[in-house]
C-alpha positions in Angstrom: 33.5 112.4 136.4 30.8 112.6 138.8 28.2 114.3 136.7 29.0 111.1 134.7 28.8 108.5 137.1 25.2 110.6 138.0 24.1 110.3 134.2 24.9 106.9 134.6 22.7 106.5 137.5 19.8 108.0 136.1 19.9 106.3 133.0 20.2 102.9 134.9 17.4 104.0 137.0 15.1 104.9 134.1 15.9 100.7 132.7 15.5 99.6 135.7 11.8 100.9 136.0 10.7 99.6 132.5 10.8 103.1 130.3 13.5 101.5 127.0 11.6 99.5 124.5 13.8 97.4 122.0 14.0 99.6 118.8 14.0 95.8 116.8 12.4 96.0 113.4 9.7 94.0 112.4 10.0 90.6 111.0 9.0 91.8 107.7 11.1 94.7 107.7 14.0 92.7 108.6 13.4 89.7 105.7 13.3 93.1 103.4 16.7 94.2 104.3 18.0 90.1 104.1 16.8 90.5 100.5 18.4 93.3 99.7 21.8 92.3 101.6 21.8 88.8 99.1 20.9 90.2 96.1 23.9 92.8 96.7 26.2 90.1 97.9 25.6 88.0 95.9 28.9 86.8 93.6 27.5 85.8 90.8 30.7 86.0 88.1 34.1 85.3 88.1 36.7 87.5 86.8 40.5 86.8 86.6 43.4 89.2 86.7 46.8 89.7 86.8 48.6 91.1 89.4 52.5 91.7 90.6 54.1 89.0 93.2 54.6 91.9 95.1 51.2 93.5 95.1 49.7 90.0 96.0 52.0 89.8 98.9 51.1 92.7 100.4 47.7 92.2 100.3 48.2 89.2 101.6 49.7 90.7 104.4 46.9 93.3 105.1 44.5 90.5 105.0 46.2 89.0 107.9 46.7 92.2 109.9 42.6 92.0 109.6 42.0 88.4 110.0 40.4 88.1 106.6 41.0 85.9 104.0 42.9 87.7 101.0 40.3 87.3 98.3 37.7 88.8 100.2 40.0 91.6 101.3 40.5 92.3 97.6 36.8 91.8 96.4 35.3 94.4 99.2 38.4 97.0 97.9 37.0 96.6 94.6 33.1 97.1 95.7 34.0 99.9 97.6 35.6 101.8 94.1 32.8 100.4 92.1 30.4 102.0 94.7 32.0 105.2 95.3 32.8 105.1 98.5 36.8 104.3 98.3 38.6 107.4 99.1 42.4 108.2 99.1 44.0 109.1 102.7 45.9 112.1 102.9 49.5 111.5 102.3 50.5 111.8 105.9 48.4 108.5 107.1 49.1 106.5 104.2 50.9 102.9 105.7 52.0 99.6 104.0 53.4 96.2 105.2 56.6 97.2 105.6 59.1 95.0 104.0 63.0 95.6 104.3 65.0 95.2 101.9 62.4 95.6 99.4 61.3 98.4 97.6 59.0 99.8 95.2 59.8 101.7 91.8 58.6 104.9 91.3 55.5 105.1 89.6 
């Protein structure tokens, strides 16, 4: 721990005499990339569907475990399979609300 705490020195040294520069984009770099985050944001269509009590309950519940609201819990699942970059977890880390009495049928 005490090559560590001597990194840490160093490095605190080196701030301390002026040697970091902010890596902050430019102002027109950053207005690019607000541009590109509201045009991919943006929710410009409705779409209704039907789902299973059950399903919608335990979604509610993972939203809450997050602190988000349900809807957008659901709405960034479905971007992330529309985008590719949903994955499955192997079998061994999979978890859900857990809900006695209550189970699923086989699928």
């Amino acid at each position: 721990m005490s090559n560590a705490d001597g990194e840490e020195r160093k490095l605190q040294r080196s701030y301390e005499r002026g040697e970091w520069r902010s890596a902050r984009p430019s102002k027109k770099t950053l207005e690019r990339y607000r541009t590109y985050a509201r045009a991919t944001l943006a929710k410009d269509r409705r779409v209704n569907i039907r789902l299973s009590s059950r399903d919608v309950e335990d979604i509610q519940a993972r939203a809450m475990e997050e602190g988000i609201p349900y809807q957008t819990l659901m709405a960034s699942v479905l971007h992330k399979y529309a985008t590719g970059r949903l994955v499955d977890a192997p079998a061994g880390l999979r978890s859900s609300p857990k809900r006695p009495g209550r189970r699923r049928a086989a699928a």
